[in-house]
C-alpha positions in Angstrom: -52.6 -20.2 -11.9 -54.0 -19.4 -8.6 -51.4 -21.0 -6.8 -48.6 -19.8 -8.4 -50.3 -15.9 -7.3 -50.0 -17.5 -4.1 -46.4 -18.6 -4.2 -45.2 -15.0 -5.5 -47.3 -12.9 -3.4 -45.9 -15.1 -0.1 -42.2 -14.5 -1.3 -43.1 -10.4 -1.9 -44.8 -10.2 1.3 -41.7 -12.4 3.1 -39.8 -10.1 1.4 -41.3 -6.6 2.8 -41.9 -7.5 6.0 -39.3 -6.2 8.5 -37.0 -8.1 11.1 -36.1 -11.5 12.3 -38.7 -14.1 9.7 -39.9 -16.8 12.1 -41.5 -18.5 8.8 -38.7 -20.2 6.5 -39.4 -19.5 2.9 -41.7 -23.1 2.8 -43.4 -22.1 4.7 -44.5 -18.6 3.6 -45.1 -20.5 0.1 -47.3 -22.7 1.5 -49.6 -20.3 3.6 -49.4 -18.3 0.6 -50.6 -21.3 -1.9 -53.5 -21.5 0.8 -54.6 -17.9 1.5 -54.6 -17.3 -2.4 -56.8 -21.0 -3.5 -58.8 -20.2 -0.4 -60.3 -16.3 -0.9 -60.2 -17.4 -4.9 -62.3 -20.3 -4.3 -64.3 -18.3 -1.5 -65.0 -15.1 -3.9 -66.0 -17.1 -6.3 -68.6 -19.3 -4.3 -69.4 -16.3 -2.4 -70.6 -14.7 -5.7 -68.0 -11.8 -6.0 -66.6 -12.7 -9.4 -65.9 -15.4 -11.5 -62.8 -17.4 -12.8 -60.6 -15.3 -14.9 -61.8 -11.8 -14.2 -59.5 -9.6 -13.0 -60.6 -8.7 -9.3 -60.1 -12.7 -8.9 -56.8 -11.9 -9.2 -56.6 -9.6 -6.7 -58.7 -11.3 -4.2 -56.3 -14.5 -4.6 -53.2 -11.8 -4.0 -55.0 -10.4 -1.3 -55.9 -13.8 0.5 -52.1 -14.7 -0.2 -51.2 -11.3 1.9 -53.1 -11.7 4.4 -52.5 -15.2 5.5 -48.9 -15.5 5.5 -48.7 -11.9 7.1 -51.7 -13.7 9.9 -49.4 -16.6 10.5 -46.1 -14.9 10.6 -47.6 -12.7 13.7 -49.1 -15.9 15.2 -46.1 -18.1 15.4 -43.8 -14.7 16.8 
């Protein structure tokens, strides 16, 4: 579940983001897939909230954003 939030948020964010995309859509996927298991996994081992709740959701969406728009500036 948490890396298919991954997968959509990527494409949403590839979507909004303005000018020439260095990333192909792969790859946005994949960063997205990662940001979104890593800050789920993270929040929850960090002790933020557990599996299912709803600001898990968010944080995985969140994670998504933020690494696929980190790694779109760092390969431009």
């Amino acid at each position: 579940m948490i890396a298919l939030v991954g997968v959509l948020a990527a494409l949403a964010v590839r979507a909004m983001m303005p000018g020439k995309q260095i990333m192909g859509p792969l790859g946005a996927t994949i960063a997205g897939i990662v940001g979104s298991v890593g800050a789920g996994y993270g929040g929850q081992a960090l002790g933020w909230f557990r599996m299912g709740e709803p600001l898990g959701f968010v944080g995985a969406v969140l994670g998504a954003i933020v690494l696929v728009f980190a790694v779109s500036r760092f390969f431009r």
